[in-house]
N, C-alpha and C positions, 0 to 999 in steps of 0.2 A: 058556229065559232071556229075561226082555224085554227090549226095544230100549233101554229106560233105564240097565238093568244092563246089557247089552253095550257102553253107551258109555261109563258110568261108569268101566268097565274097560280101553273100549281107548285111554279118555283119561288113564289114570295117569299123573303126571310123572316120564319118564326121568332128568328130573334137578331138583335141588329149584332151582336157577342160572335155571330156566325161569322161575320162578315169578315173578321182577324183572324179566325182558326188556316192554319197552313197544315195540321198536319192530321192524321189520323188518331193518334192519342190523344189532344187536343179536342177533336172534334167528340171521343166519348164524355167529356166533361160537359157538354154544351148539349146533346141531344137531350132533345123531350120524353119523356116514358109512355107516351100517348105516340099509339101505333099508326095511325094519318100523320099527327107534328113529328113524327122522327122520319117517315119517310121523306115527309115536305125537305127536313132537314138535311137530310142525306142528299138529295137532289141537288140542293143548294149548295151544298159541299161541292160535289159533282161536276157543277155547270159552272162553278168560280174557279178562275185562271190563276189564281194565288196559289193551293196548294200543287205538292207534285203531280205526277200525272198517275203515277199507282199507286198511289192516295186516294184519287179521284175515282179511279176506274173500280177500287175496293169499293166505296162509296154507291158508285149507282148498281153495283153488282148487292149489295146489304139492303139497297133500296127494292128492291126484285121479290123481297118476302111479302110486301104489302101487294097483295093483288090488284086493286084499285089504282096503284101506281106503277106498275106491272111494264106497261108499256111504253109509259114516258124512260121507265128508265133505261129500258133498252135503248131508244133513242138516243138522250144523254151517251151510255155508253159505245153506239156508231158513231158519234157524233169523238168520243175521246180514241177511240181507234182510226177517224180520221185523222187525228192531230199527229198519231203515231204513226203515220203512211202503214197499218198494219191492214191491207185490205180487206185481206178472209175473213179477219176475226170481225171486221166492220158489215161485211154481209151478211155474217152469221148473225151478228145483232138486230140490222135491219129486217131478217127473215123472222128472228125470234120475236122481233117488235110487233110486224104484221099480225105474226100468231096469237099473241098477246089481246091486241085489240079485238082481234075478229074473238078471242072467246069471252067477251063481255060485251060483243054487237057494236064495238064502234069501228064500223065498216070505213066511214070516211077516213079518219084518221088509215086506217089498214092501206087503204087507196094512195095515201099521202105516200105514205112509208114506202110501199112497192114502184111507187114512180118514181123515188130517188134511189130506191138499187138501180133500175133500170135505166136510169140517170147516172150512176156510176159506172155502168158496161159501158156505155157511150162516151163517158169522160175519157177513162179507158182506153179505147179506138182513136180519142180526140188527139192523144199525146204521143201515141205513136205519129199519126197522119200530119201531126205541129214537126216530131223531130225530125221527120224524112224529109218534109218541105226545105226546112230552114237549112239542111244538110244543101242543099241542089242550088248551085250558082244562079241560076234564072228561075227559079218553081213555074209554071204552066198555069192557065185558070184550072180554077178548080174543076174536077170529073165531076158527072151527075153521081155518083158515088159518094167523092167528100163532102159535097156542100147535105146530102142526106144526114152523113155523121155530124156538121155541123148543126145542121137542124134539129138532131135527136140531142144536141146536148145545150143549144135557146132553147128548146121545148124542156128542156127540164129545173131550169132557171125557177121556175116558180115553186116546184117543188124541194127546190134547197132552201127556199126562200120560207115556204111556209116549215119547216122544220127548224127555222133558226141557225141552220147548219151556214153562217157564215163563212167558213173558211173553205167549203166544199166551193159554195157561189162564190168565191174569190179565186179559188180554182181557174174555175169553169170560166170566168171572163176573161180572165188573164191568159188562158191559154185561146179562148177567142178571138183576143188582140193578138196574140201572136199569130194565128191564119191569117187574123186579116192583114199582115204585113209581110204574108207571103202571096196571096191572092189580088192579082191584079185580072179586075175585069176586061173582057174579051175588049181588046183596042184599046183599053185604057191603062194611067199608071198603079202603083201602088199604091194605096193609101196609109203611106207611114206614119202620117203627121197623125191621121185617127184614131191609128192602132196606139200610138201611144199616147194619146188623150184617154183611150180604153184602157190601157195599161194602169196610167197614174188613176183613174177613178174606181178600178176593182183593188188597187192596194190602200184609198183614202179610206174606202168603206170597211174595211177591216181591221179592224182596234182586237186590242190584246194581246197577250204572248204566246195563247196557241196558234196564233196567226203571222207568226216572225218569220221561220222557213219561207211562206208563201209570198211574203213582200220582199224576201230578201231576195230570193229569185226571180221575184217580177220587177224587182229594181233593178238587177245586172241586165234583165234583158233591154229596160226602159235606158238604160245606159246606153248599152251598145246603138240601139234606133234612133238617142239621140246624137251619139257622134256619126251617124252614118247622115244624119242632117244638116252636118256643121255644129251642132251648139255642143260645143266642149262643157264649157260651163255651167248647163244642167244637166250633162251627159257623166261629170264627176261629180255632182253633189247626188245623183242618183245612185253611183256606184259607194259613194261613202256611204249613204244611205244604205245599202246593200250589208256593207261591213259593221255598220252599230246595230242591226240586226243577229248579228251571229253569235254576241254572246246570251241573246235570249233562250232561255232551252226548259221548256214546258217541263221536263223531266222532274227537273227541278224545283221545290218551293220556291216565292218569287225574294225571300228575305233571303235565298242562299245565291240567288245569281250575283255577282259581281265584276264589277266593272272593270275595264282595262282602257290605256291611254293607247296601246299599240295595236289599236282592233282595225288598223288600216292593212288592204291588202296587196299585192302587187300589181292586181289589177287596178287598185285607186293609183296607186303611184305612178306606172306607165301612162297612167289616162292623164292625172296632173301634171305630167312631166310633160308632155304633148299640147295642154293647154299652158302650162308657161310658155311655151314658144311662140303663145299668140298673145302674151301678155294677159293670161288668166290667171289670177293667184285662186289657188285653189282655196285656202287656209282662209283669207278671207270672207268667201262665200259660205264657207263651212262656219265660222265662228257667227256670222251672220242671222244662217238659219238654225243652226244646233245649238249654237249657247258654249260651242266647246268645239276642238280639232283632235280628230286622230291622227296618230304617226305612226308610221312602220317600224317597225324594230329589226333594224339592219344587224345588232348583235346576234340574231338566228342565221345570217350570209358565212357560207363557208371562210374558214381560215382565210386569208393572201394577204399580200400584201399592201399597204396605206396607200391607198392610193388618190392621189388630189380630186380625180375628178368626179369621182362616190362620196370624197368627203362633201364636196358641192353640193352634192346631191344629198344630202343630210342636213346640209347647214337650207338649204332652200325647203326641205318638207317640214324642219322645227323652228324657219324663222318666226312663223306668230308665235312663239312663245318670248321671242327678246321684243317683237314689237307690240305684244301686250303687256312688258313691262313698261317703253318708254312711254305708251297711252296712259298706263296708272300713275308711273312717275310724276308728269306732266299735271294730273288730276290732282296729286298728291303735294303738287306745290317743292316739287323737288328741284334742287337748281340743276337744270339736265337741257336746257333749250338754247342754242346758240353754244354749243357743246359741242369739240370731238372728243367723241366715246371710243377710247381704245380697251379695246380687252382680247385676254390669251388662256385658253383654256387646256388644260392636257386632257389626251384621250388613252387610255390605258389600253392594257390588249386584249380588254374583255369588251372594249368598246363602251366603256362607260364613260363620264367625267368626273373625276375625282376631283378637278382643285381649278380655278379658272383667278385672275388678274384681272381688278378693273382700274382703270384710273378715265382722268382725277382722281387723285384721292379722294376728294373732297366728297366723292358720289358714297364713297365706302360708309358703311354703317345705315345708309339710308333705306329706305322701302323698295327703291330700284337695287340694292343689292339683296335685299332678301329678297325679290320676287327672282332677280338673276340665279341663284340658288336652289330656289325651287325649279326653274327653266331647265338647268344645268340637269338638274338628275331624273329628269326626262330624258332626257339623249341618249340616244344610243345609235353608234360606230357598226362600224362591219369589224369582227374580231381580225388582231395580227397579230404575229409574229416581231424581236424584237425590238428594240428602246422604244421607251417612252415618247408618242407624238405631241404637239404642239400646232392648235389652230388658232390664227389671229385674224383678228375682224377691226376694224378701223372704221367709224361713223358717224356722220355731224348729225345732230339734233336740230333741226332748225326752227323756230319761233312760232311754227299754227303744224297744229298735227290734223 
């Protein structure tokens, strides 16, 4: 049996009740009095991405009493000091794991455990020998040297694989794809186009939130290789990508993360600002795949003064929110088509919108004014200094949207 299916098993939920617990007081309401059902339990706790992280880490460490389950939970707990880039403590685990198995004779498992420390040296060596390359304008084939380090860290692919350790093997390929987009074989070119087919497939296979960090980094970089290929367009929905990852934080039970409309970064914005020049809307593609758009929040820009052509640059990152009101209008049987839409908004000097103007009248009171409303106090200005500014937008609605 391997160590994947052994845990897969001895992590079954004694009770389905388990499955809701997020927190450690929680969880003593729910444990069995029966000293196997509470380790299983503990485990369980453990290895679910809902609760915090030293929630969890308490958890497989309380699990560590039952000697029979001894060594799964060391594992579990290398497994949650990977989540935490804490690497000592994750060797000490995997060391204490080994130990664990070998003093109840289950040698294999031991085997397992030991070839992902030694899988972790080499990851290790992996990410220095990744940041040097990508540092150097032209990188060199690889030395018989690095392709070794590459070697020692495929060779250990199975070994993160047979421990479950997900986010280590998401690691590990994704910084694989990143060699191989720096290793052009003797006479030949790059192979970028591969490396980020490698990319997007070590961040598909990793689900859950102790695995955000690792996709959200191997998105900026699947970004960047993708505009270095021309494709703006999945080069910014990579990098949005990148940013709806950051407010995930393992740290945290998953009912205390919450969300933000402003979790765009300046590196989404530059990239989309680069792809409007090629008639890419970014907002678009984004509302497409995600169900939703982020915006930057320009009221974090230092003080200055209003200036037209920033405000452009605000009115162009939050237009899908006016052209998802006139899509709903439209749905909504609103009379808005064969329409010009004029409206004027104040921006105050904290860069909010306090108060905006529409006409027609006729539009006022409608579902396009309340959604215009809700649009409106999304926005957010670069702050100034002051009176009071005034943006106006003028626009026909025409008959097929």
């Amino acid at each position: 049996m391997s160590v994947a299916l052994a845990l897969v098993l001895s992590l079954a939920a004694p009770a389905a009740s388990l499955d809701e617990v997020e927190s450690w007081a929680e969880l003593q309401g729910a444990l069995p009095t029966d000293a196997a059902r509470r380790a299983t339990a503990l485990l369980r706790f453990a290895d679910s991405d809902r609760p915090g992280l030293v929630d969890r880490l308490r958890a497989a460490r309380e699990a560590r009493k039952h000697k029979p389950k001894r060594g799964l939970a060391f594992v579990v707990e290398a497994r949650l000091h990977g989540v935490a880039e804490a690497r000592a403590a994750r060797t000490r685990a995997l060391h204490a794991a080994a130990a664990a198995f070998a003093a109840v004779g289950e040698h294999a498992r031991k085997q397992h455990v030991l070839a992902v420390s030694k899988g972790d040296d080499a990851l290790l060596r992996l990410v220095k020998l990744v940041a040097a390359r990508e540092r150097m304008p032209s990188p060199p084939p690889l030395s018989a040297a690095e392709e070794a380090h590459k070697l020692d860290v495929s060779d250990a692919l199975g070994a993160w694989e047979a421990l479950s350790d997900q986010r280590q093997l998401a690691v590990a390929r994704a910084l694989l794809a990143r060699l191989r987009a720096t290793s052009a074989p003797p006479g030949g070119p790059v192979d970028v186009v591969g490396a980020t087919a490698d990319l997007a497939l070590a961040i598909a296979n990793l689900k859950g939130r102790d695995g955000a960090a690792v996709r959200r980094d191997a998105l900026r970089v699947r970004a960047r290789l993708l505009e270095a290929q021309g494709d703006l367009a999945g080069a910014s929905l990579a990098s949005l990508g990148a940013d709806r990852e950051v407010v995930v934080d393992p740290r945290k039970p998953a009912s205390h993360q919450t969300a933000s409309r402003y979790l765009k970064s300046k590196a989404s914005l530059e990239l989309c600002r680069r792809a409007r020049a090629q008639g890419i809307v970014c907002g678009t593609a984004e509302q497409r795949t995600f169900g939703d758009t982020l915006h930057y929040d320009f009221s974090k820009e230092p003080l200055g003064a209003f200036d037209p052509e920033i405000n452009a640059e605000v009115l162009a990152d939050y237009d899908t929110l006016l052209q998802r009101c006139i899509r709903d209008a439209v749905k909504a049987k609103v009379p808005i088509t064969q329409t010009v839409v004029e409206l004027e908004w104040a921006v105050a000097n904290d860069g909010r919108v306090p108060s905006y103007d529409l006409r027609p009248q006729r539009l006022r009171t409608t579902s396009y004014d309340g959604c215009l409303r809700e649009a409106f106090a999304v926005f957010r200005y670069p702050p100034y200094a002051g009176e009071m500014q005034h943006v106006r937008l003028s626009f026909e609605v025409g008959g097929e949207l």
